[in-house]
N, C-alpha and C positions, 0 to 999 in steps of 0.2 A: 624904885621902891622894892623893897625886897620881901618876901613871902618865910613866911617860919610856919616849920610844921609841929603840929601840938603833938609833941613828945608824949610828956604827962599824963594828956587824956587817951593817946593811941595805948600806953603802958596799963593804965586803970581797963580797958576793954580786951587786952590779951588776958587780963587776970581773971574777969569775969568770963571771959570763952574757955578759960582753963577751968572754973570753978564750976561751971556748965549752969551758970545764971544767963547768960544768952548765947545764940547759935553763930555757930559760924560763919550764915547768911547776914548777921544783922546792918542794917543798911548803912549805918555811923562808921562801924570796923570796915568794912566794905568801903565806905568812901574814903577813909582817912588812906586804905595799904593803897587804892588808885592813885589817891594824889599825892604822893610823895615825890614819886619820879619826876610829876609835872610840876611841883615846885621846883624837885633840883633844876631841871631845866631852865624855867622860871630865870632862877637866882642866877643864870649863868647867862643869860642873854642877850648883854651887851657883847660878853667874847663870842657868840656864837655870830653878833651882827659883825663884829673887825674881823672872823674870819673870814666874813663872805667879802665884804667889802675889799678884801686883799686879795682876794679871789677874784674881784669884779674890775680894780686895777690891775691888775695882773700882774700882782707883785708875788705871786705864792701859785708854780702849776697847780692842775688841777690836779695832779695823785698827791702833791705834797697837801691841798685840802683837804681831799678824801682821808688820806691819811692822819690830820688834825682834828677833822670833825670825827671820825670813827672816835679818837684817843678821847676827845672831850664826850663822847655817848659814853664810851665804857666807863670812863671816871664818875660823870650823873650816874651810870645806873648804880657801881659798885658804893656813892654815898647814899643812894636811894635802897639799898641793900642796910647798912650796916643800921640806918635811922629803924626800918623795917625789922633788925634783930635786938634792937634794946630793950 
């Protein structure tokens, strides 16, 4: 099952902290910028398990893991970024 993060309403809450109808603190904004990352994650978790698992066969060293799992962190954060700039 796959996780979708409300775009829409994260959009409608930058406009109102820009409009200074509420704080920067507010706990909605605040929870929505948190969990983005953890959705991308989320939505990627099956490849995060066939990394390890080829890891755990030992079909893939462990710097070539290292090296797949860093690549798959950077890709979540940079799409956990750009959701984060719309």
């Amino acid at each position: 099952m796959k996780k979708y993060f409300n775009v829409s309403r994260y959009k409608n809450l930058l406009k109102l902290q820009e409009d200074g109808e509420i704080s920067f603190l507010n706990m909605e904004l605040l929870s929505l910028k948190a969990s983005v990352a953890q959705q991308t994650h989320y939505n990627r978790r099956e490849d995060y398990f066939i990394l390890i698992g080829k890891y755990l066969q030992r079909i893939i060293t462990p710097n070539e893991f290292k090296a797949r799992f860093l690549q798959m962190a950077r890709e979540d954060s940079s799409e956990s970024g750009k959701i984060r700039k719309c």
